[in-house]
C-alpha angles and dihedrals in degrees: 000000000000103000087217094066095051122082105237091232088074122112100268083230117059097149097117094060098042081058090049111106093195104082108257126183144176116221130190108221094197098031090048087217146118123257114182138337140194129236085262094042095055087046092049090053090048088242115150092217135354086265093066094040088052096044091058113115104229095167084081082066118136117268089252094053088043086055092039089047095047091051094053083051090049104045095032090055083069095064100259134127133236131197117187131170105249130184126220133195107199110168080356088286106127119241126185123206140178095233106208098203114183127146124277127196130230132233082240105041105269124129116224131171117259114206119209112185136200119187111234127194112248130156120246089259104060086035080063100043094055094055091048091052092045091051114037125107083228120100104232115185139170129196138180118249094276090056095257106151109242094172132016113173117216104277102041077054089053087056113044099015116196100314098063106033098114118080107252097045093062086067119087089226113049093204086058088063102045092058090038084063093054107048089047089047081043091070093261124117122243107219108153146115108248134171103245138190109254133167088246086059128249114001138152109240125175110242118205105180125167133162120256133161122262113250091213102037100030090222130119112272129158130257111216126190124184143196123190104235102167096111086048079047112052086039088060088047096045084052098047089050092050086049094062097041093048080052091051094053093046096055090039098053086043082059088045089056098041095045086050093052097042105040098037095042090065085042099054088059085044097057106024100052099038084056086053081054103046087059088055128098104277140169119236095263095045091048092044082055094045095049085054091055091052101046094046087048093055091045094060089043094061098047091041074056100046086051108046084050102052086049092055091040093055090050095047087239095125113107127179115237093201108202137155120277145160102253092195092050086049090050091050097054091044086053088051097059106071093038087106094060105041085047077061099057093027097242119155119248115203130167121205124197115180110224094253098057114115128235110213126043137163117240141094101307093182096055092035083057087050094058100044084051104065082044089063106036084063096048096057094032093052085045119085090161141039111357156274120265118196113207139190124193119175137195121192111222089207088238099092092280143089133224097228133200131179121173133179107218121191149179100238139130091281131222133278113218086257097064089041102061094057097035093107101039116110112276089355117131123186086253127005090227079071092080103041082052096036108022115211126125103256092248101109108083092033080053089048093050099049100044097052081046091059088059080045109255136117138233139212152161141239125196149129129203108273094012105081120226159270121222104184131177131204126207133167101219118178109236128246128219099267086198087056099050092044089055082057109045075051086059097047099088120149113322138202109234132193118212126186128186137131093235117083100199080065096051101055092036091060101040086045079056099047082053098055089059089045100253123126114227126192122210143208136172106237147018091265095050086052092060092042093057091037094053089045103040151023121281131167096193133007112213102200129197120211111214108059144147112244095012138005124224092254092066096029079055089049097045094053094049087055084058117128104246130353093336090079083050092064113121117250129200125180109229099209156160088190094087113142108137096255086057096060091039083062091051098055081044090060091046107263117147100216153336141251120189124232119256083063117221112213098218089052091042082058099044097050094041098045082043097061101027085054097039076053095054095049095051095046089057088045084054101051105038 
């Protein structure tokens, strides 16, 4: 026997086994290779030499012959012995065996399986039936009528290993397996997907168990087939939980919709007419009321927005509507809205431009204001001396666009590091006792935050204690040709408007509104009632309300761009307190040109209107010359 083919821990003398009729071999359970095999051993694998036998590459095995494999090295390590009924094929011709399997030692220590086999006489069909068994993905078991195992193919042993071989101890709840046992033993089938116990921890496995008789006792035992279902499963499960949340999102953007109608309609006839009221010739005590109107109903607007954006902004829904727009114009009414509270406490407002800022950008003028405004209601609220000063500083990138900050910088108490770190975190103020003072919900500057980030810019602060503060926000914006929105602020003269809504108090607030710009505006009741004027008049712009009887302002939109000539070319712009991101979204979708949020502010009512009466003119010249 050729030394190069023998490992060198062998015993140097293997005569008595090469004498041997019965097949005998040595196999290496880490290595996954032969050893050494006798004469009747190389005849039983089919090898023409032991060459060939110990040349063969076992580590490509099946899984189920690996964890078989594994098992005989494990139990056999202990000193025990293992017979087990094995097919052959050698020539093709099938050969069953009692394989005797027990440890043997090395000469260096190692511990290796030694196979003894005796040749038993099966038929074809069992012969095929073991192998089937050895080799399936499927767990096959049997056990006795107390649950004990008798028989685990390979790959029920690779799953549950020696702890968890008896029946009830496959199941995650003892208790489950125990009446398991008995329904199956009870006459009744087991078919069902159930979490078991397996070496490889928790799975869900399908269980078909069913009783049989044992073919060696003669007694009742149970039958019982698996299928490992944990990826099916946990993909069900993953389903189902995107389901519900899908469902959550759903109902809670539907509350969304419905807390920003029904809350910011009767708002819009709070403040704006209240605001009507306030230019209006009043004593000292009914403008000192009105002034209190206006401020609580500001105050509830701000929080119903903050709100409704970090909930969108939770849920990923808020989307920018970039458009052009005049940034000082935008600083100067921002300014103007707190003037009423820092007159109260006689704080002076100021707003700075450097020289080099630019006028008109392009970005979403309406978040951008949201954000400065939170900026600025701290500021004077935090400020019970001196004043608040808004600035603006610019830097051209030379690529179309401009590096812009704007910062709020006040008089105030100042603000230790502490109180820094956590300003801009969701419902944090810089002291509690700040609420309790001050009242707010601790949203504004979290709102601020989250939403310059999303034009992706960034926001700080910078303060010491006794030295006030500076909130400052910085914002790349693209530019917009200043000569081109002169020439449309020229064209927009006074227009004829259209406005359609079901409430009355907004009807006349808004074309009061309109009035006071010096526009005429028109108004119906419905979105019927809208196509109906449009098909029959002249209008330079349509304001459309959404949730309407007849017909909404979806279908009235879709209705005027399918108009014969420039009537389907009106501007249309939805005048709305239905304003999440995916309804406006939908609005764009039905062919309207833009949105304006109810309460209406009059400064933002004048630039969007101005905007697209003036973007229609234009075209309209373009056209006809």
């Amino acid at each position: 026997m050729p030394d190069a083919f023998l490992d060198p821990a062998l015993p140097p003398d293997l005569s008595g086994w090469e004498r041997l009729r019965r097949p005998i071999w040595l196999y290496d359970p880490v290595s996954l290779r032969g050893l050494y095999a006798n004469a009747a051993a190389i005849a039983l694998w089919g090898a023409d030499s032991l060459e060939a036998l110990l040349a063969r590459d076992f580590s490509k095995a099946s899984p189920a012959v690996r964890a078989r494999t594994d098992r005989l090295a494990k139990v056999t390590a202990a000193g025990a012995v293992v017979t087990e009924r094995w097919s052959f094929f050698p020539g093709g011709r099938p050969v069953a065996v009692n394989a005797t399997i027990s440890a043997f030692e090395m000469l260096d220590g190692r511990k290796v399986l030694q196979f003894e086999a005796t040749p038993v006489d099966v038929g074809h069909a069992e012969l095929r039936a073991v192998e089937a068994l050895r080799h399936t993905s499927g767990m096959i078991s049997l056990f006795d009528a107390q649950g004990r195992s008798t028989l685990s193919n390979p790959a029920a042993f690779d799953a549950y290993g020696d702890a968890g071989l008896d029946f009830a101890d496959r199941f995650l709840f003892a208790a489950d397996g125990e009446a398991a046992l008995a329904q199956v033993l009870g006459g009744e089938p087991l078919a069902e997907v159930l979490p078991v116990r397996t070496a490889h921890g928790e799975r869900w496995h399908y269980l078909d168990a069913r009783q049989v008789v044992d073919p060696v006792t003669g007694e009742a035992g149970v039958l019982l087939s698996e299928r490992d279902l944990t990826s099916q499963v946990e993909a069900e499960r993953a389903l189902e939980d995107a389901r519900e949340r899908a469902e959550v999102a759903m109902a809670k953007q539907r509350f969304l919709a419905n807390m920003s109608h029904e809350l910011r309609t009767p708002l819009n006839s709070v403040i704006g007419f209240a605001g009507l009221l306030s230019a209006s010739p009043l004593d000292a005590d009914q403008a000192s009321h009105v002034e209190r109107i206006v401020k609580a109903g500001e105050v509830l607007l701000r929080m119903v927005n903050d709100v409704i954006d970090l909930s969108e902004l939770d849920g990923g829904a808020v989307t920018l509507h970039p458009a052009p727009f005049d940034l000082p114009a935008l600083l100067d009414q921002a300014l103007g809205a707190v003037e009423m509270q820092a007159t109260a406490k006689r704080l002076t407002l100021a707003l700075e431009i450097d020289d080099d800022a630019p006028a008109w950008v392009v970005g979403d003028a309406e978040r951008l204001n949201t954000a400065i405004a939170h900026f600025l209601d701290n500021a004077v609220k935090f400020t019970d001396a001196g004043g608040v000063r808004l600035r603006l500083q610019a830097q051209p990138d030379g690529q179309g666009a401009a590096d812009i900050e704007i910062s709020v910088i006040d008089t105030g108490p100042g603000l230790e590091p502490a109180a820094r770190a956590r300003l801009f975190r969701r419902f944090s103020q810089a002291d509690e006792s700040d609420r309790r003072r001050f009242g707010g919900g601790g949203l504004g500057l979290a709102v601020s935050r989250e939403l310059v980030a999303l034009m992706g810019g960034d926001v700080g602060v910078d303060s010491a204690p006794g030295e006030g503060a500076r909130f400052w926000l910085r914002v790349s914006l693209p530019l917009h040709d200043q000569a081109d929105a002169a020439a449309r602020a020229e064209r927009a003269g006074p227009l004829k408007v259209l406005y359609a809504d079901d409430h009355e108090a907004n009807r006349v607030l808004v074309s009061s509104l309109l009035a006071s710009l010096g526009h005429q505006c028109d108004t119906v009741c419905d979105g019927a009632e809208a196509v109906g004027a449009v098909r029959e008049g002249a209008y330079d712009l349509v304001l459309m309300d959404i949730q309407m009887p007849v017909q909404d302002g979806l279908g009235a939109a879709a209705e005027i761009r399918a108009l014969a000539g420039s009537k389907a070319k009106v501007p249309i712009l939805a005048l709305t307190a239905n304003t999440l991101s995916d309804q406006r979204a939908t609005y764009a979708a039905a062919g309207m040109n833009d949105c304006i949020a109810k309460p209406v502010n009059l400064a933002d009512l004048y630039a969007k209107v101005t905007y697209w009466a003036s973007a229609e003119s234009a075209a309209a010249q373009t056209s006809a010359a």
